[in-house]
C-alpha positions, -999 to +999 in steps of 0.1 A: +488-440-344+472-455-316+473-489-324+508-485-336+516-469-299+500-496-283+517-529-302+549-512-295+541-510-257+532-545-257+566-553-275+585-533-248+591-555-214+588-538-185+558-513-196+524-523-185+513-533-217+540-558-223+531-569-187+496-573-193+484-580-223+513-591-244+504-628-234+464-623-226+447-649-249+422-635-272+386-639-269+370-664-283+347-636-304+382-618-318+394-653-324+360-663-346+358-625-366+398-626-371+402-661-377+427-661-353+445-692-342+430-714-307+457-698-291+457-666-302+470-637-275+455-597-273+486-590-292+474-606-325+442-592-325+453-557-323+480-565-350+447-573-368+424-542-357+454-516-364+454-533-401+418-535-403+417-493-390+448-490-422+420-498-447+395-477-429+422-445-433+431-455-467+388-456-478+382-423-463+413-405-475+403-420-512+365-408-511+374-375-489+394-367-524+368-375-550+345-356-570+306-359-561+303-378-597+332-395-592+322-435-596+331-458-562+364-475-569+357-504-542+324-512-554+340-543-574+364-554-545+336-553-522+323-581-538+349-602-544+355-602-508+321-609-498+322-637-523+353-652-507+345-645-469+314-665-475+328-692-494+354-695-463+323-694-439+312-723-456+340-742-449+342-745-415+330-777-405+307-765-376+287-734-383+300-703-362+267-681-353+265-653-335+228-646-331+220-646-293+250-639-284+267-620-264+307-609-274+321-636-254+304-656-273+278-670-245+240-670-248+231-636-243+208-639-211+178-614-204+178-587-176+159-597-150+125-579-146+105-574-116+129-602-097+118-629-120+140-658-135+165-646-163+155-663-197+178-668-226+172-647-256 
């Protein structure tokens, strides 16, 4: 319900929400894990976390009701997924990595220690 409560602030003008974030483009990290458009606002991605947190409810309430002995019923569409996100992945025509980075997406940068320079992880 939270999500839901939120998208429909953002629809109503007028409430900070709407204000906001109805417009705020997405980060670039949302943008890559969503595959959002370029131009992709805050709005879509929470259209797409409060149907990502729907599966979530739906997977819990279906193994909260199962026996212990009870075999996994998503075993097989775990795997067709994983099949088709990384045949998508291998699409794209430059590589999107994540390692080293932080979630906007820049080189992650070391804490400075003992006043030294800051070296990239």
């Amino acid at each position: 319900m939270t999500y839901t409560n939120i998208l429909e602030m953002m629809e109503t003008p007028g409430t900070h929400l709407h204000d906001g974030w109805r417009e705020m483009p997405a980060p670039e990290i949302a943008k890559t894990y969503w595959r959002l458009d370029d131009d992709a606002t805050m709005y879509e991605v929470l259209q797409q976390v409060a149907v990502d947190e729907t599966n979530h409810r739906d997977v819990n309430h279906t193994f909260a009701s199962m026996a212990y002995d009870d075999p996994n019923p998503y075993v097989a569409k775990h795997a067709e997924a994983q099949a088709a996100s990384a045949a998508y992945w291998q699409t794209l025509s430059a590589p999107v990595e994540g390692r080293g980075k932080d979630f906007d997406m820049k080189e992650r940068v070391a804490p400075e220690v003992g006043g030294g320079a800051k070296e990239a992880m």
